[in-house]
Structure formats: structure tokens, C-alpha cells
C-alpha positions in Angstrom: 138.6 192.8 166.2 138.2 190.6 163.3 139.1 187.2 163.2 141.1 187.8 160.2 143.1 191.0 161.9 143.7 188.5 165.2 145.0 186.2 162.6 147.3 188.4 161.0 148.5 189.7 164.2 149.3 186.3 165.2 151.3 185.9 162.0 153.3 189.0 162.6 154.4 188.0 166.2 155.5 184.5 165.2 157.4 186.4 161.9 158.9 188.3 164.5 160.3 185.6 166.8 160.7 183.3 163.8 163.2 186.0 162.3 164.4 186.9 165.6 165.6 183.0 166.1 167.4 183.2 162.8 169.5 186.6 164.2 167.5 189.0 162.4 167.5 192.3 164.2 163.5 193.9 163.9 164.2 197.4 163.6 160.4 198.1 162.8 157.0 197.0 163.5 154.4 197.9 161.2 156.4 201.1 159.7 153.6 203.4 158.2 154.2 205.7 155.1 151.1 206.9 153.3 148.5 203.7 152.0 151.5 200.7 152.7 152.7 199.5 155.6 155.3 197.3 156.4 154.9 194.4 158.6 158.8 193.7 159.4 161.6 195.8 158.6 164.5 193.8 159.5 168.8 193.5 159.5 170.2 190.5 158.3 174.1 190.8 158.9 174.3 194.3 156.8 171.0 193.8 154.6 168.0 195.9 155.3 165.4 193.6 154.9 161.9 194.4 154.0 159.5 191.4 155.2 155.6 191.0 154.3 153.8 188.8 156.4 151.2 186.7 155.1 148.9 185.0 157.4 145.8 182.4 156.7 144.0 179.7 159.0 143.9 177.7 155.5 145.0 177.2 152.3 142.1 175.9 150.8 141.8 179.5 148.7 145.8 179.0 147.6 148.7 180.1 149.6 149.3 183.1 151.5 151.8 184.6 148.9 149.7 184.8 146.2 147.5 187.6 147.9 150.7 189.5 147.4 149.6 191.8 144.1 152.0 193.9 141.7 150.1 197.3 143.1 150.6 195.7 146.9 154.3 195.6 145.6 154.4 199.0 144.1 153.1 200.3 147.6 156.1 198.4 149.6 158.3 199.5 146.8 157.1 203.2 147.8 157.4 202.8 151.9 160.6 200.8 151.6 161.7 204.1 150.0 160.8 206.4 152.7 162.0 203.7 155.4 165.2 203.8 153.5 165.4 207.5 153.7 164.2 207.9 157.0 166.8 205.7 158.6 170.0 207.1 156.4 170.2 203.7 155.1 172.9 203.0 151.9 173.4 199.5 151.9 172.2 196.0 150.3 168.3 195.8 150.5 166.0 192.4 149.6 161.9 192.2 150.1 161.2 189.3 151.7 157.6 187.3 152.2 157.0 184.9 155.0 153.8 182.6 154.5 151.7 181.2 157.4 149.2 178.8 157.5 148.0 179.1 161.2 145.2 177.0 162.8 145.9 177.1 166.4 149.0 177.9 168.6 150.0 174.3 167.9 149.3 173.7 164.6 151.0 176.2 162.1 153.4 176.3 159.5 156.1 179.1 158.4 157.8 179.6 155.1 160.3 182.1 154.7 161.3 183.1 151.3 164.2 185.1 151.2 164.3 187.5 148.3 160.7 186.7 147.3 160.4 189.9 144.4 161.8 193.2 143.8 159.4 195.5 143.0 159.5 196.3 139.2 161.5 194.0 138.3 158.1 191.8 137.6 
């Protein structure tokens, strides 16, 4: 594997257990639906919560988030559907980004940003 896929996989785990410290329930890892996939799909109190995980070992090419494009968005837009229809689900929905810079299993940083777009709105 890649370093850049051990990376990311890295970045997903340590999404997963940061949300999963904030009371998060993961309902999904790496939910599939046509070209998209999403990383997290998670429940925050009665909000189904979409979450894209960004991971880099640096930031010296900008910040994880910015890889994030509009067609990247259109594509979440599209599975969040399908994993919206797939579960039943009829409540409050957000999209959600978390950002890592990750050098080592010491030295990394999370950002979570709640509510980061909603896709068309842009």
C-alpha cells in the first residue's frame, strides 16, 4: 500500500475515535455508492452526520480541506443521498470535514469543523 493510502487510513481511525470521544455514534465506515465514498457516517444526538476525512503528513501544500473540490462535494452530495435512503433516514443532516495533519503516532493534529459546506449551496 501507498504511503499516502496508510496515511489516510490512519486519519480515518483517529476521525473515528476522535468522534467516538465526542459521543458520536459511527454508523458507517467507508459507505460506497457509485464513484463517492464516505469516510464517516455518523449520529450526533438526532443529526445524521456526513464526515470527510482529510489526512496529510504536512501542510506545506495548504491544508487538508482545501483538497475538498465542488465535484468531490457534488459526489458526497450524491452518496449522502443514497445513505439517506438506504437507512429510512428523515431527520436533520450536516457534512462535516475533519482535517489532519499527521506525522507520527505522536505528533498530529485534528480539526473538526462542524457543518463545513452543504453541497450546492456553494
Amino acid at each position: 500500500m501507498a504511503n499516502h493510502n496508510e496515511v489516510g487510513k490512519i486519519g480515518e481511525q483517529l476521525a473515528r475515535t476522535f468522534l467516538e470521544n465526542k459521543g458520536y455514534s459511527i454508523l458507517e465506515i467507508n459507505w460506497r455508492y457509485r464513484r463517492a465514498e464516505l469516510d464517516l457516517v455518523a449520529k450526533d444526538d438526532e443529526t445524521l452526520v456526513f464526515v470527510e476525512v482529510k489526512t496529510r503528513s504536512t501542510d506545506l501544500f495548504g491544508q487538508p480541506t482545501e483538497a475538498i473540490s465542488p465535484r468531490k462535494k457534488r459526489l458526497l452530495a450524491d452518496a449522502a443521498a443514497a445513505c439517506m435512503e438506504h437507512m429510512g433516514h428523515e431527520w436533520a443532516i450536516r457534512f462535516d470535514v475533519i482535517s489532519i495533519i499527521y506525522r507520527d503516532e505522536q505528533h498530529y493534529t485534528i480539526e473538526h469543523f462542524e457543518d463545513a459546506f452543504f453541497p450546492g449551496l456553494e
